[in-house]
Short mmCIF file of the C-alpha atoms (twelve columns), coordinates in Angstrom:
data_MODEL
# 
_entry.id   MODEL 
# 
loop_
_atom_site.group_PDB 
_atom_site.id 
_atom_site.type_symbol 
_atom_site.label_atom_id 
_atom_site.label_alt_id 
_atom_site.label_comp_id 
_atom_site.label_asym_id 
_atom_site.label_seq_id 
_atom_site.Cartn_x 
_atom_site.Cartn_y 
_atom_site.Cartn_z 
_atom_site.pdbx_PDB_model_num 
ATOM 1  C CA . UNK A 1  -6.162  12.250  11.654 1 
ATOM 2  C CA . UNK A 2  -2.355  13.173  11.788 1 
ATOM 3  C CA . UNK A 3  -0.988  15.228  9.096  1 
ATOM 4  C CA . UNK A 4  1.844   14.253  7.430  1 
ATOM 5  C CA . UNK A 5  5.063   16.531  5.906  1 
ATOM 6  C CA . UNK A 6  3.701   16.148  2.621  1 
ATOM 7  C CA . UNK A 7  0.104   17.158  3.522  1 
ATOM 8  C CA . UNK A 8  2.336   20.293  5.827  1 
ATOM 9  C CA . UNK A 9  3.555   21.051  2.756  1 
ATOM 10 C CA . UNK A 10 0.786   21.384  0.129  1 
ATOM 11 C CA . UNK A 11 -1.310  23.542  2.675  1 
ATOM 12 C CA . UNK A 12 1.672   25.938  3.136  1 
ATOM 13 C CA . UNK A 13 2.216   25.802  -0.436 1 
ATOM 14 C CA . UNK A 14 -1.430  27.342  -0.593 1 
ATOM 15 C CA . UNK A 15 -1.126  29.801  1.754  1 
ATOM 16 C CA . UNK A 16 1.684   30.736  0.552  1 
ATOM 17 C CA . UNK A 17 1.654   30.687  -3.679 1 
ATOM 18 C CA . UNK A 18 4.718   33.070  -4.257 1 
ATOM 19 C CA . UNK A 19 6.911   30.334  -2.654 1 
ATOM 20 C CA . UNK A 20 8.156   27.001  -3.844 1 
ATOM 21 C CA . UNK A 21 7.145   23.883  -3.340 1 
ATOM 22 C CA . UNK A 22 10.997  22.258  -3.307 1 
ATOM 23 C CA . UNK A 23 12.027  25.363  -0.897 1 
ATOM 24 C CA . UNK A 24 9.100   25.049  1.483  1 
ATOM 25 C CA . UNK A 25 10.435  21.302  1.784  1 
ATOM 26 C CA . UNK A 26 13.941  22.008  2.483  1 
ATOM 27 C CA . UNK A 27 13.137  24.967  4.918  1 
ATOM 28 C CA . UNK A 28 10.736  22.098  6.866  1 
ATOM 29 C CA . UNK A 29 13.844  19.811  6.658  1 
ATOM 30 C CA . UNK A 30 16.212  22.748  7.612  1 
ATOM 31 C CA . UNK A 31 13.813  23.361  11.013 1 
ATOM 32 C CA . UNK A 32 13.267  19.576  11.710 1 
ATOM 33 C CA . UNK A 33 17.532  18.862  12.122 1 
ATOM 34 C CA . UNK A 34 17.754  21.559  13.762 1 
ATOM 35 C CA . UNK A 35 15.259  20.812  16.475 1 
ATOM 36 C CA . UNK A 36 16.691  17.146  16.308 1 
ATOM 37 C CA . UNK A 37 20.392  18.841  16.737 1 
ATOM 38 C CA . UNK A 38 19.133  20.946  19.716 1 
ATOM 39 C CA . UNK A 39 17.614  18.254  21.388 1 
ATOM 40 C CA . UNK A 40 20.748  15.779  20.942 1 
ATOM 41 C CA . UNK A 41 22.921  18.334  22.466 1 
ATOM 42 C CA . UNK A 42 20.628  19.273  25.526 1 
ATOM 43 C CA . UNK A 43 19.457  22.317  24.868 1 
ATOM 44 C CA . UNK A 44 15.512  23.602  25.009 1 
ATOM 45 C CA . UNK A 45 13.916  24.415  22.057 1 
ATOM 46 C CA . UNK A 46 11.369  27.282  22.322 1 
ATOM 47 C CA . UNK A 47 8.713   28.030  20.002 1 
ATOM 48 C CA . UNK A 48 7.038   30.888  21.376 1 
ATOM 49 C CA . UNK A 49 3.804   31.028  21.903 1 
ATOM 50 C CA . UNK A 50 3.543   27.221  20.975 1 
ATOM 51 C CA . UNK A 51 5.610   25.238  23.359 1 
ATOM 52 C CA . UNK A 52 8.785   23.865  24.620 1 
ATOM 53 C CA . UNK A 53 10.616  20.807  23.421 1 
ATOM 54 C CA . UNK A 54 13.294  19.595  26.069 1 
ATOM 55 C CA . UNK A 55 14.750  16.335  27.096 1 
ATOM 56 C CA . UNK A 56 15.130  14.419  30.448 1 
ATOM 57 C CA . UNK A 57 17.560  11.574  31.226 1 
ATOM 58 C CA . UNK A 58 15.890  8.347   32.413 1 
ATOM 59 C CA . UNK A 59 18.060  6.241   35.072 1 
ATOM 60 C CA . UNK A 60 18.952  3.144   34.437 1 
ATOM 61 C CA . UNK A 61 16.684  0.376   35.886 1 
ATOM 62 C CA . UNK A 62 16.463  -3.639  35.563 1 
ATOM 63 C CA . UNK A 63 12.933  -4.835  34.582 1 
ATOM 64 C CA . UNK A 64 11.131  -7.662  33.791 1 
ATOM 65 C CA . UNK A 65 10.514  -9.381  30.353 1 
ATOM 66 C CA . UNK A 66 6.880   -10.554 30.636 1 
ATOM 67 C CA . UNK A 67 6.871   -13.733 28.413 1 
ATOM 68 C CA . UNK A 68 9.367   -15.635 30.475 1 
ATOM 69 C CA . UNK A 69 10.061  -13.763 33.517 1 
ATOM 70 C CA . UNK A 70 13.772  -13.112 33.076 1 
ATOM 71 C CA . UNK A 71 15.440  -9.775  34.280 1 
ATOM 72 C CA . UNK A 72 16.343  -7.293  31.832 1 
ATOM 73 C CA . UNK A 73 18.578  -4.377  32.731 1 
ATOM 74 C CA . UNK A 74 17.381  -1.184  30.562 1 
ATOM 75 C CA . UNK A 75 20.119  1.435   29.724 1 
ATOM 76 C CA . UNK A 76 19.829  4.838   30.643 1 
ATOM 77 C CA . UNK A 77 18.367  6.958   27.682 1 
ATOM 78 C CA . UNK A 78 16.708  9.773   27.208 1 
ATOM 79 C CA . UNK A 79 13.266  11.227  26.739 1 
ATOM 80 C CA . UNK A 80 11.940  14.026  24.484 1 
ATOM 81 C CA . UNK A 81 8.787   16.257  25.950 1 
ATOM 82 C CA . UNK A 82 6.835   19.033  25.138 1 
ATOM 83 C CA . UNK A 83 4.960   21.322  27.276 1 
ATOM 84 C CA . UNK A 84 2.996   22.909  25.425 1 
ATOM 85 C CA . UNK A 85 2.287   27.327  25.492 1 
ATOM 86 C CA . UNK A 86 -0.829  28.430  27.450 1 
ATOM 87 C CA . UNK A 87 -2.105  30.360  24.522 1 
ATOM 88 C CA . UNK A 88 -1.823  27.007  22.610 1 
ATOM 89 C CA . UNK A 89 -3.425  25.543  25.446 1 
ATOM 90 C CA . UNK A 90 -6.582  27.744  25.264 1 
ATOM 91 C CA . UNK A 91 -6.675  27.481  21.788 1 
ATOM 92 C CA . UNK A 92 -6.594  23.512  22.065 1 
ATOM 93 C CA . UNK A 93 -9.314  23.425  24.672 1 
ATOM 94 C CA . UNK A 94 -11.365 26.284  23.237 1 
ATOM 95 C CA . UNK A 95 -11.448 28.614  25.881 1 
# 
């Protein structure tokens, strides 16, 4: 089941009862742009001992559409990954 920002929220909000609700929203919306700036301007964002968000360029390439066949050039763009920490890793998988 994916959590959402609002479900994020009220579990921080619990775990954290001298801050406010409003603020614990805004800092999430604070950290989210600035990932999202990061990323549009290149650069890696590390969250240690979590992971690494970073971007690659994909080439240009022409394809195929598959209903009738015709060729379709797709523009380069680029990709967002994540590779994620080993302790996260472990922790994932249990070991």
């Amino acid at each position: 089941m994916p959590i959402t920002k609002s479900e994020l929220v009220k579990q921080l909000s619990k775990t954290y009862p001298n801050l406010l609700k409003k603020d614990l929203e805004k800092f999430f919306d604070i950290f989210i742009n600035e990932v999202k700036s990061a990323l549009k301007n290149d650069e890696r964002v590390e969250l240690r001992g979590w992971g690494v968000f970073f971007t690659k360029n994909q080439r240009s390439k022409t394809s195929r559409n598959p209903r009738t066949g015709e060729r379709v050039i797709v523009e380069e763009k680029k990709s967002i990954n994540f590779k994620m920490s080993k302790d996260l890793f472990r922790e994932v998988n249990d070991e």
